[in-house]
GUFILO-85234 format. One record per residue: residue number from 1; residue in three letters; x, y, z of N, C-alpha, C in turn. Coordinates in steps of 0.05 Angstrom, whole numbers. Layout:
BEGIN
{NUM,ALA,{X,Y,Z},{X,Y,Z},{X,Y,Z}}
...
REM end
This chain:
BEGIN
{1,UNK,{4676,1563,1597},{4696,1571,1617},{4721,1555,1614}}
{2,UNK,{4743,1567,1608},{4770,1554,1608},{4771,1530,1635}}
{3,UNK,{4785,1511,1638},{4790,1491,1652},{4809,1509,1664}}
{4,UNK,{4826,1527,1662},{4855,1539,1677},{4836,1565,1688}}
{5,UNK,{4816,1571,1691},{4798,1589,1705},{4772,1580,1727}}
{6,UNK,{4785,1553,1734},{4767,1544,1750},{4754,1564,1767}}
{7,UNK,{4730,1542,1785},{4720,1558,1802},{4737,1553,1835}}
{8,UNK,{4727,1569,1852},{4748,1566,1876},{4743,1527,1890}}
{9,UNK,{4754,1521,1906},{4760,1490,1904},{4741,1485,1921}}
{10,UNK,{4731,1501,1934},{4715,1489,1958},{4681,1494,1936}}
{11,UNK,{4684,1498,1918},{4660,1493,1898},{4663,1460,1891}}
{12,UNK,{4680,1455,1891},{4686,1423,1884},{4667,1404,1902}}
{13,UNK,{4652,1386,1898},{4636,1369,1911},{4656,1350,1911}}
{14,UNK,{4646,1325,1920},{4652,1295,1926},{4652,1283,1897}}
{15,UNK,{4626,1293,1889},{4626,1278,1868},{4639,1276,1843}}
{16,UNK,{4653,1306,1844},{4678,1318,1826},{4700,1304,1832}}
{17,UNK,{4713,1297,1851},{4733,1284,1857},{4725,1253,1846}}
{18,UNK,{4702,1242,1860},{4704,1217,1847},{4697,1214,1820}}
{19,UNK,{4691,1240,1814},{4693,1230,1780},{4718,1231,1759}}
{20,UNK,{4736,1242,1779},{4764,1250,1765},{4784,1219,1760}}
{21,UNK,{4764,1201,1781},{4781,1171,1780},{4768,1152,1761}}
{22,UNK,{4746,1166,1747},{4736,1157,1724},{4721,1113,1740}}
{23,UNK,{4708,1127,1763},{4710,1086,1776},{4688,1077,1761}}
{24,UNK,{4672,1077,1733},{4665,1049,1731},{4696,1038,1719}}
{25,UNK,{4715,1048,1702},{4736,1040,1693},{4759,1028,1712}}
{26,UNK,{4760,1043,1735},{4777,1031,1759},{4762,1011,1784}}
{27,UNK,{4738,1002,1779},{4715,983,1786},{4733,955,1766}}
{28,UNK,{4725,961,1740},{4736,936,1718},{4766,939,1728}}
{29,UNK,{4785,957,1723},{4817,941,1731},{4811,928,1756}}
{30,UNK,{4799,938,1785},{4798,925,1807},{4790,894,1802}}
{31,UNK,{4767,887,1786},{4746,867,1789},{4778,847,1767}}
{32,UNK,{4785,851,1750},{4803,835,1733},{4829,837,1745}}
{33,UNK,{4834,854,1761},{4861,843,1786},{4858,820,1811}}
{34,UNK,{4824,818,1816},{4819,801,1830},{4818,770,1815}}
{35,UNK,{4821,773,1791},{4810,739,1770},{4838,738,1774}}
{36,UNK,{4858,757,1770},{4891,754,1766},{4892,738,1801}}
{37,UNK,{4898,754,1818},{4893,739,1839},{4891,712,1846}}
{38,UNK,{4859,718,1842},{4847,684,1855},{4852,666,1836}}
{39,UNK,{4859,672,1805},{4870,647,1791},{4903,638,1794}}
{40,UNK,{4912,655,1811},{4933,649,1808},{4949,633,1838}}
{41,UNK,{4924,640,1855},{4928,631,1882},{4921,601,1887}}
{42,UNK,{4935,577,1902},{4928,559,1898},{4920,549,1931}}
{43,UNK,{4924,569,1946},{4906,562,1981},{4880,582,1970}}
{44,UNK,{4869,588,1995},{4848,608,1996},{4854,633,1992}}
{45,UNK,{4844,641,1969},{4856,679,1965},{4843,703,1982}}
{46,UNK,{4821,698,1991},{4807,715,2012},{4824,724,2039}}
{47,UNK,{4845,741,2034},{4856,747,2054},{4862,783,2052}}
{48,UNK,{4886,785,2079},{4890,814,2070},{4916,820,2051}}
{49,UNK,{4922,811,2040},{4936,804,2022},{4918,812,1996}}
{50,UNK,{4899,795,1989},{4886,807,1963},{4868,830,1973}}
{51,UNK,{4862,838,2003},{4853,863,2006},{4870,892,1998}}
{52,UNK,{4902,886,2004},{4922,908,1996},{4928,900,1969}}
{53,UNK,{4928,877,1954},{4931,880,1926},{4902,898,1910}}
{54,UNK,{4883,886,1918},{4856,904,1908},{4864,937,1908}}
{55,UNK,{4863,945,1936},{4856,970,1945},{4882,986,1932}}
{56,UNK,{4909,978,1929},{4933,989,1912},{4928,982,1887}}
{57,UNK,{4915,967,1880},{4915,976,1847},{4899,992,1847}}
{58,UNK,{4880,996,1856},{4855,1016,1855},{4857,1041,1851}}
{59,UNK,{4879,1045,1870},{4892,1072,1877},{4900,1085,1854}}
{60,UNK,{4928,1063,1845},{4940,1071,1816},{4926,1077,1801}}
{61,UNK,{4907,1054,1796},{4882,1059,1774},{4870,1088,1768}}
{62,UNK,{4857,1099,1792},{4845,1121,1804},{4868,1147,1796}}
{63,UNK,{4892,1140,1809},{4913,1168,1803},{4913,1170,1776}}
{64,UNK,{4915,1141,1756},{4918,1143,1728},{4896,1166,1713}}
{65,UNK,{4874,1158,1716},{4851,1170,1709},{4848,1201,1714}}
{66,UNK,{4851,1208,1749},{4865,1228,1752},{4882,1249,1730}}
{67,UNK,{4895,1235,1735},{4917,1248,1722},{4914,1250,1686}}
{68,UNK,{4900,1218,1672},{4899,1231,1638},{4876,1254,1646}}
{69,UNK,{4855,1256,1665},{4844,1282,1653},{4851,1308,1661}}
{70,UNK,{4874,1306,1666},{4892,1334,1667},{4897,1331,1641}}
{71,UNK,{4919,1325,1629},{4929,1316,1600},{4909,1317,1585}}
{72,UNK,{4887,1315,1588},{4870,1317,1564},{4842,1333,1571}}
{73,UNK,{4849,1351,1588},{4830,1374,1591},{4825,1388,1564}}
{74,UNK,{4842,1398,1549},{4834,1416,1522},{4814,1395,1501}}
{75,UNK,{4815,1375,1503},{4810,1359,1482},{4780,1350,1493}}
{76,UNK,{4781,1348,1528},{4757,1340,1529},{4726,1363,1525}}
{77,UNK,{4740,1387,1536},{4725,1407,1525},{4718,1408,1510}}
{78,UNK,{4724,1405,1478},{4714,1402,1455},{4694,1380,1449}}
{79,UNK,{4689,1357,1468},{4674,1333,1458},{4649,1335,1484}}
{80,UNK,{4627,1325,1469},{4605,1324,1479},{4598,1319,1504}}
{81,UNK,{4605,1288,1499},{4608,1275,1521},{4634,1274,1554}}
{82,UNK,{4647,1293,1545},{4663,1301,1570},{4669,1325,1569}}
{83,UNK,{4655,1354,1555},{4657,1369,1562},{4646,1383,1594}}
{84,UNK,{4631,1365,1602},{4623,1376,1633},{4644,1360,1654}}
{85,UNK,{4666,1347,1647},{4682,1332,1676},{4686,1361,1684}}
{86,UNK,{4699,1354,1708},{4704,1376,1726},{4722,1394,1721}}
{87,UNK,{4745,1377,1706},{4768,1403,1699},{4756,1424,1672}}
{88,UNK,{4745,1413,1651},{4742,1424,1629},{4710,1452,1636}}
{89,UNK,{4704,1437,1659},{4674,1449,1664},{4687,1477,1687}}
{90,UNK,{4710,1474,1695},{4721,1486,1711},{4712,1498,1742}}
{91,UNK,{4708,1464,1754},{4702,1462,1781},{4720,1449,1792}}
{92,UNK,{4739,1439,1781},{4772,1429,1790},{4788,1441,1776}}
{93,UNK,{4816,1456,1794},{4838,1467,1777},{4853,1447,1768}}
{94,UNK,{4862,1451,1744},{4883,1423,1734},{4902,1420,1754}}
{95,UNK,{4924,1444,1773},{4944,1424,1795},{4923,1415,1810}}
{96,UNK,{4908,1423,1819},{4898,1417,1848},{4900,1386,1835}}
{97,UNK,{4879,1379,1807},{4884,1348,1798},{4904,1333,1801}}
{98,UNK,{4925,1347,1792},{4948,1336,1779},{4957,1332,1812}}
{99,UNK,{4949,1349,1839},{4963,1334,1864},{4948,1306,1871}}
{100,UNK,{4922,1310,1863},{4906,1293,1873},{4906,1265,1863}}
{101,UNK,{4917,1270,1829},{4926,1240,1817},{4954,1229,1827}}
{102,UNK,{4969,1243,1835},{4998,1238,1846},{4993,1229,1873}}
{103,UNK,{4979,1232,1882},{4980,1222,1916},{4967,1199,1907}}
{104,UNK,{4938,1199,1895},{4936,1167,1893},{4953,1150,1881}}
{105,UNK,{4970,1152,1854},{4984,1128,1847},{5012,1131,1873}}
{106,UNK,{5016,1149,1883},{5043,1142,1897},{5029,1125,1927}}
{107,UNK,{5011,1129,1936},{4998,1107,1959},{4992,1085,1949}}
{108,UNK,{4983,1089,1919},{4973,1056,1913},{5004,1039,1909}}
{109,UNK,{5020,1055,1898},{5043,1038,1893},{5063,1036,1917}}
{110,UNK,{5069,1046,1934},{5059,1038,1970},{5060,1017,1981}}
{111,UNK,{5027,1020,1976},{5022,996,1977},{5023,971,1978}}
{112,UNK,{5020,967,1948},{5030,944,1933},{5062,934,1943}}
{113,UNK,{5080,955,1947},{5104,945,1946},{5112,940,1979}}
{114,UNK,{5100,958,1989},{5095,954,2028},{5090,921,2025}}
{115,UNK,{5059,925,2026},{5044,896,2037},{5044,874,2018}}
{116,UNK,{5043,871,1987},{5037,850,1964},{5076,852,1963}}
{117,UNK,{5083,865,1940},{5113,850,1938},{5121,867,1913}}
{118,UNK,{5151,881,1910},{5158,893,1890},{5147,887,1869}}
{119,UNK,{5150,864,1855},{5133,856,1825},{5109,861,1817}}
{120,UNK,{5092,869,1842},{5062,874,1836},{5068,907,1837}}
{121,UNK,{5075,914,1849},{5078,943,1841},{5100,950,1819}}
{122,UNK,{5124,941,1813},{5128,947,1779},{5113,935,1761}}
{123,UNK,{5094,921,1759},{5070,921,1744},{5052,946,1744}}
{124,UNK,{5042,945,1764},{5029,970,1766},{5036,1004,1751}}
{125,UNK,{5066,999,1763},{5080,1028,1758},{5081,1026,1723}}
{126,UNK,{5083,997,1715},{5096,1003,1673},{5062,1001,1665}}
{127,UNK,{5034,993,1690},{5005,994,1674},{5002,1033,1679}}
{128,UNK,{5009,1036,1695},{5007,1073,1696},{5017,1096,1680}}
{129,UNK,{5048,1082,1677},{5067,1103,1655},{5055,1089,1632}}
{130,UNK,{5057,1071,1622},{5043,1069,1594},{5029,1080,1584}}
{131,UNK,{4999,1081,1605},{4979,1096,1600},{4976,1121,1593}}
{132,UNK,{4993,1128,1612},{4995,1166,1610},{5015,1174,1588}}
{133,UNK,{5041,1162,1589},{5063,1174,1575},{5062,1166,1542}}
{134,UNK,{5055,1132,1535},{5049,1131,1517},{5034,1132,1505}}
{135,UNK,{5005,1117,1513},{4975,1111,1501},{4963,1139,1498}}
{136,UNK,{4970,1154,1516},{4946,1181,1527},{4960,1205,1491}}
{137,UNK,{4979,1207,1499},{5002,1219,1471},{4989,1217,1446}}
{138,UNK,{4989,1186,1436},{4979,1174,1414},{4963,1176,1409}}
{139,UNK,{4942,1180,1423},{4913,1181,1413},{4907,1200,1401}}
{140,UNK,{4912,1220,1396},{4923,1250,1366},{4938,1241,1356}}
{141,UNK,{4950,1222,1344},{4969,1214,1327},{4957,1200,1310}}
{142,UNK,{4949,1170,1317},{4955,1151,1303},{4927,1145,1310}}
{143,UNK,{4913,1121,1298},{4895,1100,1297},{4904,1080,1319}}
{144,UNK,{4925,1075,1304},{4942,1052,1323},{4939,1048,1359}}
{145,UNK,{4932,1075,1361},{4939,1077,1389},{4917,1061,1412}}
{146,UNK,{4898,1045,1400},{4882,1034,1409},{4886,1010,1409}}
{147,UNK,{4909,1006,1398},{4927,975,1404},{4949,987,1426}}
{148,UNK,{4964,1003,1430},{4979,1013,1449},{4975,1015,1471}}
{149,UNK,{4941,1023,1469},{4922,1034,1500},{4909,1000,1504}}
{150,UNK,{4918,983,1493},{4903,960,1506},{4924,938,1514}}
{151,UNK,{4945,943,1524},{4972,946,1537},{4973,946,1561}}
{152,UNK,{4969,964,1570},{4965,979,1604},{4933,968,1603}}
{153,UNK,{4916,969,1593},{4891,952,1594},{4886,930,1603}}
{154,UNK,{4912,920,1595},{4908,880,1596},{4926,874,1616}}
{155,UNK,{4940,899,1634},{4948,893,1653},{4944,889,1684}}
{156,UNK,{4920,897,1690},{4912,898,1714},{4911,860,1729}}
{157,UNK,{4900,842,1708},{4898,816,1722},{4929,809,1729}}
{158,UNK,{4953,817,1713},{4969,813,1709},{4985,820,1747}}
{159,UNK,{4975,847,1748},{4983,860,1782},{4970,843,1798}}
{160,UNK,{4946,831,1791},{4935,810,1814},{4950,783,1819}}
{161,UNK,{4962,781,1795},{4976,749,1791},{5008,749,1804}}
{162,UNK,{5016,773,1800},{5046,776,1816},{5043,788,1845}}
{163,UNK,{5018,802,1857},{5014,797,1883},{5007,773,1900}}
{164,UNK,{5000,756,1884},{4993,729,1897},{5013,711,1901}}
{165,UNK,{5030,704,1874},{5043,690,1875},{5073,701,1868}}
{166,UNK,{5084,723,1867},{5116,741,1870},{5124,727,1844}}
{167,UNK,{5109,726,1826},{5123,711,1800},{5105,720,1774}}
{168,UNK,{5109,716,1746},{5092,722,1733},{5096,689,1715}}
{169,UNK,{5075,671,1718},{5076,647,1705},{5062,651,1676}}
{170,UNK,{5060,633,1650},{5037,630,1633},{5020,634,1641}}
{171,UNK,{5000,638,1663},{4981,633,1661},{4970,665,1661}}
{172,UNK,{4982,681,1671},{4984,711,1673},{4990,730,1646}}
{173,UNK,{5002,707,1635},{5002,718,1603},{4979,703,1583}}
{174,UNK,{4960,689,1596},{4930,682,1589},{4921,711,1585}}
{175,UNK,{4920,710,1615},{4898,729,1628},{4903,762,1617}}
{176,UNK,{4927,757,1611},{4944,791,1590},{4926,790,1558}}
{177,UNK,{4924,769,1545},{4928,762,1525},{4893,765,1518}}
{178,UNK,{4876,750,1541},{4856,760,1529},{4837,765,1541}}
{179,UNK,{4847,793,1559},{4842,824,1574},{4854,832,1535}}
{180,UNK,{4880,836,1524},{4894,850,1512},{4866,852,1489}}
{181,UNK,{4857,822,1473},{4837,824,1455},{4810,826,1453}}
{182,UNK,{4805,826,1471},{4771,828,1489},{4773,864,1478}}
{183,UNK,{4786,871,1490},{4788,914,1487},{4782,924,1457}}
{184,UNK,{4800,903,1435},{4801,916,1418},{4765,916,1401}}
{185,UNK,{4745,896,1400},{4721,903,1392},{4710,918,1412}}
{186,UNK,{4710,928,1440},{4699,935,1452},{4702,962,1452}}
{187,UNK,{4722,974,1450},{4734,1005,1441},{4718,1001,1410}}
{188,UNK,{4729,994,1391},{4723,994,1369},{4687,1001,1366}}
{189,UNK,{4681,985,1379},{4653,1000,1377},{4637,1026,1394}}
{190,UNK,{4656,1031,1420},{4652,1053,1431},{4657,1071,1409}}
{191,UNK,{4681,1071,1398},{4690,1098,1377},{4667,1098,1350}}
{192,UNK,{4662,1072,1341},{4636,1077,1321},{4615,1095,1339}}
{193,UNK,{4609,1089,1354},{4585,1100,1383},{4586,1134,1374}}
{194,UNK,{4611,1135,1380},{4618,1169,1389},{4643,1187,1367}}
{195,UNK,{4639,1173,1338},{4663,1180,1324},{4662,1213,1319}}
{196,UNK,{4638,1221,1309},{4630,1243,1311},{4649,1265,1329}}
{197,UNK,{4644,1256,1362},{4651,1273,1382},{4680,1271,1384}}
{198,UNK,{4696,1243,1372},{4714,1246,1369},{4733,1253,1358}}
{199,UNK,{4721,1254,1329},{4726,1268,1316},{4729,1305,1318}}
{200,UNK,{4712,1313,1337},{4708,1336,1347},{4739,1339,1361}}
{201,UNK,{4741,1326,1380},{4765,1328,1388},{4790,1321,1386}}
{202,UNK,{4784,1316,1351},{4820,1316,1344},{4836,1288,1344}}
{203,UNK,{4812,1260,1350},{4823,1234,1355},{4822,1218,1326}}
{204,UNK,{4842,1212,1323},{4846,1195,1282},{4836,1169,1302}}
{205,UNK,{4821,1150,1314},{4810,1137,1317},{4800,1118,1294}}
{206,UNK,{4798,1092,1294},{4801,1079,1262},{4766,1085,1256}}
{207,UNK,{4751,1082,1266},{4719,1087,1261},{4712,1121,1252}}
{208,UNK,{4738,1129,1258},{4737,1168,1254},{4741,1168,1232}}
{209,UNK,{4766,1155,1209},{4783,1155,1188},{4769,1133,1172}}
{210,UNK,{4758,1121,1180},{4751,1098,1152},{4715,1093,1162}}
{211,UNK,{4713,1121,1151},{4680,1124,1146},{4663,1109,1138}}
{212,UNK,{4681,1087,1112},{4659,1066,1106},{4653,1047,1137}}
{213,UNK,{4678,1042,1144},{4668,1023,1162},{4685,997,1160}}
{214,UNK,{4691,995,1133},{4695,962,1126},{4719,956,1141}}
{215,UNK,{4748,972,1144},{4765,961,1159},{4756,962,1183}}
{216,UNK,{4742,977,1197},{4729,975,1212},{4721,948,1229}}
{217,UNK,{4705,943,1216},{4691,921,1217},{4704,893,1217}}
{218,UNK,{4720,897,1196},{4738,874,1187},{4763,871,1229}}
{219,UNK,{4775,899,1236},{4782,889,1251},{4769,882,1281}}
{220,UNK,{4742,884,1280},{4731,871,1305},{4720,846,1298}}
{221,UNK,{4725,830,1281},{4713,805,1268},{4746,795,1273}}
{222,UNK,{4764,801,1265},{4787,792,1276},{4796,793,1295}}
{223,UNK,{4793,818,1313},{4811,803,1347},{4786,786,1354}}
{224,UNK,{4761,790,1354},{4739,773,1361},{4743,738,1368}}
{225,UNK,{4744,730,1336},{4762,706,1329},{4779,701,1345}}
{226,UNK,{4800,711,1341},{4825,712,1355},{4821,714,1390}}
{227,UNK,{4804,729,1396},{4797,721,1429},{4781,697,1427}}
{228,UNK,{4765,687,1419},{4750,660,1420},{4769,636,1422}}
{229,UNK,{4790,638,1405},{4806,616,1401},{4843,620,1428}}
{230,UNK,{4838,649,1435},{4857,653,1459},{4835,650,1485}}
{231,UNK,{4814,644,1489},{4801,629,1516},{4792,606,1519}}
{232,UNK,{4810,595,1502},{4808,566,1509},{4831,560,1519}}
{233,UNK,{4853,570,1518},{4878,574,1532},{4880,559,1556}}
{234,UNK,{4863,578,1578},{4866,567,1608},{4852,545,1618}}
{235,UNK,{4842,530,1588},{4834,495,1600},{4866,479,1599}}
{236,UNK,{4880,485,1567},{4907,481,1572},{4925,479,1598}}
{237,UNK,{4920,495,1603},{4939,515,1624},{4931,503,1650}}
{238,UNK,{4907,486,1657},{4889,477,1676},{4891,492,1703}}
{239,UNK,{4876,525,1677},{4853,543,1700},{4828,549,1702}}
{240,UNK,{4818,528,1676},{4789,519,1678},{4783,489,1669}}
{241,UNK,{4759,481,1674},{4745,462,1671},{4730,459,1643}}
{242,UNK,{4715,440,1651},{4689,432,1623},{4674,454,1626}}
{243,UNK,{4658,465,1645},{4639,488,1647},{4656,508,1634}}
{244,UNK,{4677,514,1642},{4689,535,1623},{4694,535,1601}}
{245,UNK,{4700,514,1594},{4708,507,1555},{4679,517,1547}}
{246,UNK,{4659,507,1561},{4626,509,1551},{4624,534,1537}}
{247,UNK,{4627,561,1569},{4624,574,1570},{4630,601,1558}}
{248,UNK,{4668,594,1552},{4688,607,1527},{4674,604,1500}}
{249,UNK,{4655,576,1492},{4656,585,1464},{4626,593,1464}}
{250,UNK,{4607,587,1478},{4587,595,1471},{4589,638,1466}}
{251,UNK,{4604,643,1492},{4613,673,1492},{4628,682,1467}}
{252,UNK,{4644,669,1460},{4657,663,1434},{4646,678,1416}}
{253,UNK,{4632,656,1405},{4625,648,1389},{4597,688,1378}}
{254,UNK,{4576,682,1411},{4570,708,1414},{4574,728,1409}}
{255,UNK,{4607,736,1416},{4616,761,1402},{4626,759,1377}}
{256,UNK,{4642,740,1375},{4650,746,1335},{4612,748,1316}}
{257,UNK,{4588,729,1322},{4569,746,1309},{4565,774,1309}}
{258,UNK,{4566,783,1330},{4560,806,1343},{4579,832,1334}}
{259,UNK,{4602,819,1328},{4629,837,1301},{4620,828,1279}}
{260,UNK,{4610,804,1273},{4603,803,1244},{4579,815,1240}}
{261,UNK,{4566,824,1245},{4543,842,1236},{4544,870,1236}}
{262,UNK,{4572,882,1257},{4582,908,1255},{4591,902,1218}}
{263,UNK,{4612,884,1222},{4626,885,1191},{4612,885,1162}}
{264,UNK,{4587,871,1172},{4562,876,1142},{4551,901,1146}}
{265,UNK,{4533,903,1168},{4521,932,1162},{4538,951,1169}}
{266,UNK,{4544,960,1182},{4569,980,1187},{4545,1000,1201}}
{267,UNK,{4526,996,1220},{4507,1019,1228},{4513,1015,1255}}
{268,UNK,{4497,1042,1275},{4498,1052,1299},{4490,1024,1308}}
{269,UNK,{4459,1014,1307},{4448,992,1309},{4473,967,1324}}
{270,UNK,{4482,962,1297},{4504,930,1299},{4528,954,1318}}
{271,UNK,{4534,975,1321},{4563,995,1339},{4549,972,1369}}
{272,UNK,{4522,984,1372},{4506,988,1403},{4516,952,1411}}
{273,UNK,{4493,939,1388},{4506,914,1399},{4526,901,1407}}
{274,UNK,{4542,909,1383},{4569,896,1396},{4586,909,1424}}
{275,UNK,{4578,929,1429},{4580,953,1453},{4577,926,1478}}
{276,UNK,{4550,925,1479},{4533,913,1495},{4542,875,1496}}
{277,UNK,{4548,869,1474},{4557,843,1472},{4581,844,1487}}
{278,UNK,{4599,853,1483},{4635,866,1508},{4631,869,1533}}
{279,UNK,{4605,885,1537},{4604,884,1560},{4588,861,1579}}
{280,UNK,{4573,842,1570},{4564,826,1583},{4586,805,1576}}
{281,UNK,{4607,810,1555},{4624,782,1555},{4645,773,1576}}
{282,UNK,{4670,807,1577},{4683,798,1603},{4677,786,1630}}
{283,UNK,{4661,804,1641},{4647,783,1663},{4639,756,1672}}
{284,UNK,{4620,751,1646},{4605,731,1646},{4642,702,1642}}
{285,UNK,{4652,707,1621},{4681,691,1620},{4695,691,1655}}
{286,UNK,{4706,716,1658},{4729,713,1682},{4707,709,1705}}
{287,UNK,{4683,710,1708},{4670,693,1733},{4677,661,1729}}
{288,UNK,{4672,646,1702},{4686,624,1706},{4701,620,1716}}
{289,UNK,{4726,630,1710},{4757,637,1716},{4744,635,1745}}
{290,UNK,{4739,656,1758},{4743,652,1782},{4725,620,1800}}
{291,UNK,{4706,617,1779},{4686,592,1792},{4712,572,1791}}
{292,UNK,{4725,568,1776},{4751,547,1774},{4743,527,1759}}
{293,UNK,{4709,523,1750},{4700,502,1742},{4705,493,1713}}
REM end
């Protein structure tokens, strides 16, 4: 069924709508706008203050998501794994989406600029247009674009750090820096995961194009590195402690194996792991961050 032949709207559940905000992904910008936040706050951050910084990025987040799967209804049709979202499955009409992503980023950004403070919402507004206007574009183009899309990625702690404190210090360009390199093995092995399907739909993705694997490989063994040796940063910076130095390299250290075994074998096997290594790493790091320890 064409996505532009939906079904009538009141076929639309709840659960269509909240899948159009894509929230385990707007869950993670919320959860890394709150490390931006509370690392950047130096009284108690538990206020309503980081309640309207949370809930307005959320929003944005949410309209963003919204809104790329309008833009990329044709494409998702074609791939496996998102041929059933709601627009492509045609139980949401693309405007009805396209109102529904517009009302959320214009409340979230509102928000932000109502109750938190202009700077947290032009953050917000250049993590939204990026996403859509540039990153979303690129991804039929180029390879590259998975350095572009990890841009507006690495910005969400960034909206937490200029709601707190109406300023953007070093330490916010930590927290940019490695949000920015954390993405790149973690995508990298989603697209090994699903190159196939992406390939289905038309994405030059670098795991799509270099079949062997080896550059591949080679570049999640490098931002890897390169994030191990950018989280030690915020002991510098004194936004962590000894438990955190501990804790940066043992995680460290964790994921560059975990790319280095994508880069030898180049199989589904070492994709999954290092999948799974990304995802238990952010957390387990920016809870330090937030422990302060």
């Amino acid at each position: 069924m064409s996505a532009e032949a939906s079904l009538p709207l009141s076929r639309a559940s709840a659960a269509d709508w909240l899948e159009l905000t894509k929230p385990r992904i707007t869950l993670l910008v919320v959860f890394t706008a709150l490390v931006g936040f509370v690392t950047a706050s130096t009284a108690s951050p538990w206020s309503s203050l980081l309640a309207a910084a949370l809930v307005g990025t959320g929003l944005v987040a949410a309209g963003a998501s919204a809104l790329n799967m309008v833009m990329e209804r044709d494409t998702d049709a074609l791939m496996h794994r998102t041929r059933s979202r709601p627009i492509p499955a045609g139980r949401i009409r693309p405007g009805d989406a396209r109102w529904f992503g517009a009302l959320l980023t214009l409340s979230g950004l509102a928000l932000l600029a109502g109750l938190c403070n202009p700077l947290a919402a032009l953050v917000a507004f250049s993590t939204w247009a990026s996403y859509l206007f540039v990153y979303t574009p690129l991804k039929r183009r180029t390879h590259l674009s998975t350095l572009v899309g990890a841009v507006p990625g690495a910005l969400p702690p960034v909206i937490g750090w200029a709601a707190a404190s109406e300023s953007l210090d070093p330490g916010a360009f930590i927290l940019f820096a490695i949000l920015f390199l954390w993405q790149i093995p973690h995508f990298l092995a989603i697209a090994w995961l699903y190159r196939e399907d992406y390939e289905r739909g038309g994405f030059p993705l670098l795991p799509v194009i270099d079949r062997e694997g080896r550059l591949t490989g080679r570049q999640a063994v490098l931002h890897s590195v390169a994030l191990l040796v950018v989280s030690l940063a915020p002991v510098a910076a004194g936004l962590g402690g000894a438990l955190y130095l501990a804790g940066a390299l043992v995680l460290g250290i964790a994921l560059t194996l975990s790319a280095l075994r994508l880069a030898i074998t180049r199989t589904r096997p070492a994709a999954r792991a290092l999948f799974l290594a990304s995802v238990l790493y952010l957390p387990a790091l920016t809870s330090l961050l937030l422990a302060k320890l």
